[in-house]
Phi, psi and omega in degrees: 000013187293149179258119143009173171270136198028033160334136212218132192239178167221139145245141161234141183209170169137252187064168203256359186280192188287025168235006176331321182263342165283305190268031157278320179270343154300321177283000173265337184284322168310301215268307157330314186303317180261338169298303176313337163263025164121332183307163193235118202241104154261154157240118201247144178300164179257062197258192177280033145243004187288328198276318194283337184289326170256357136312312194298298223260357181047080190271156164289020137185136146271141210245060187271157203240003200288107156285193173076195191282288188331294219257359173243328159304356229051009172324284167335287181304317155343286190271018144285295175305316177292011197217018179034042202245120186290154180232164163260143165108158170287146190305183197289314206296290205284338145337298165319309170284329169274009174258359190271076201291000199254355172292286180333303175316313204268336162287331175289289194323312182295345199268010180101345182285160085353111199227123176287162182295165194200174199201097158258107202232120191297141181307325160319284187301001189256337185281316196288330192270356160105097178337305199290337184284328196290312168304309116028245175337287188277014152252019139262003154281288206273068187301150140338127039266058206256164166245139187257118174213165169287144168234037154216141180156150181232205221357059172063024181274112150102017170267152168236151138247133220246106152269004159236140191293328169286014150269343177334289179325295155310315202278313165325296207312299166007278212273333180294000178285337198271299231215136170271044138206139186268180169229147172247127190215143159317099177295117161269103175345178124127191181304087143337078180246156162239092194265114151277129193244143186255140122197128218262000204131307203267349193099100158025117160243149170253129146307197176252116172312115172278130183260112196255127176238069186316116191296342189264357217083322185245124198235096159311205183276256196343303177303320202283312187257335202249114187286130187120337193265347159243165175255136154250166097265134186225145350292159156326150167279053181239167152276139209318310140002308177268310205287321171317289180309301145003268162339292228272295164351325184260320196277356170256344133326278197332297182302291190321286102048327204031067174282189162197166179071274189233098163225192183219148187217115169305123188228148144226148186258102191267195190303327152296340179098038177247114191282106186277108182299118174285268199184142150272103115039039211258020164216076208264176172325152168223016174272160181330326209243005115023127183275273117044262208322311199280354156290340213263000000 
């Protein structure tokens, strides 16, 4: 990976969403990473100078590390495109449907992937028709065992997993603090994985599927950032037979999706061995405790 001479990266990262400190530390594990190899690297914050600095200075590429919405719905990446600036990472459009989780699901779901049953329901739509009727509803379509989450949003910020039906409620309010629609989905038991995918140029590769085992059950924001609090293993304690069903499950997310370069697609696997579509990724984490870094 040594860089051409004096080759000029941007990394960006920072920005105001509820992932700010993550993805600061990711853009610094970048930005180290291509300074060691020979690259001439800023990491630049996602502020008002972030745009006249890639006008000014035209880097032959950016590296964005922005978690949170800017940098993952496709906003960002937009305006990389209008500004005829090459990027690392999927393009703006497929960026937008994987940041999108019940859109996502529902594209994965065409490709043949497994998808839990679901439910999305908008702030509007909980107020106007009345919290005790709508809950009402989805618990007789959606018995408990469930996950409540935002649906657009990353690191497990404002998801509950809900196993009594009187926690429903709190678990709603939760997630509307992050997103003003919600997804109410079928839980699935089973092996927690997370698989990354590489393409380099040649077509979508999976990485060796990461087993994620959280201390609390749940792998939360906390579990997630804070070390010691989940055990990984890599590759997963699956069998070739499951990691293989995986794989072909995240590169056929990846496409369906139309990602590149780099994602990561959240799988659990139950108990029959049938690999359950999470969510993707189309930025993952680059911190110490990082999925991605530790397959790679």
């Amino acid at each position: 990976m040594a860089a051409p001479a004096n080759r000029h990266v941007v990394v960006v990262a920072g920005g105001i969403s509820h992932e700010r400190d993550v993805s600061l530390r990711s853009g610094r594990r970048v930005a180290d990473s291509l300074t060691g190899y020979g690259w001439r690297v800023d990491l630049r914050d996602a502020d008002a100078s972030l745009l006249p600095a890639l006008a000014e200075s035209r880097p032959d590429v950016v590296w964005p590390a922005l978690h949170g919405a800017s940098g993952e719905d496709g906003a960002l990446r937009g305006i990389l495109e209008a500004l005829d600036v090459p990027f690392v990472g999927s393009r703006s459009t497929s960026a937008r449907l994987a940041w999108d989780k019940p859109t996502a699901s529902a594209l994965v779901a065409r490709a043949g992937v497994r998808t839990p049953r679901s439910i999305t329901l908008s702030h509007d739509v909980f107020r106007e028709l009345g919290a005790v009727g709508v809950l009402d509803a989805i618990a007789g379509e959606h018995p408990v065992p469930l996950a409540v989450k935002p649906a657009r949003g990353g690191s497990a910020q404002g998801v509950t997993l809900v196993d009594d039906v009187n926690d429903l409620p709190r678990a709603m309010v939760t997630a509307y603090t992050y997103c003003d629609d919600v997804v109410v989905e079928q839980l699935i038991r089973g092996v927690e994985v997370a698989v990354g995918i590489i393409d380099t140029g040649d077509g979508p590769v999976a990485l060796s599927a990461v087993e994620i085992v959280p201390r609390s059950g749940t792998y939360g924001f906390e579990a997630r950032y804070n070390a010691g609090e989940t055990t990984f293993y890599t590759p997963a304690r699956i069998s070739e037979d499951r990691a293989a069903a995986a794989s072909a499950a995240a590169v056929a997310a990846h496409r369906a999706l139309g990602l590149r370069h780099l994602s990561r697609v959240d799988l659990i696997i139950d108990g029959a061995g049938t690999p359950w579509f999470l969510e993707a990724n189309v930025l993952p984490g680059l911190t110490e405790t990082s999925l991605v870094p530790q397959a790679l």
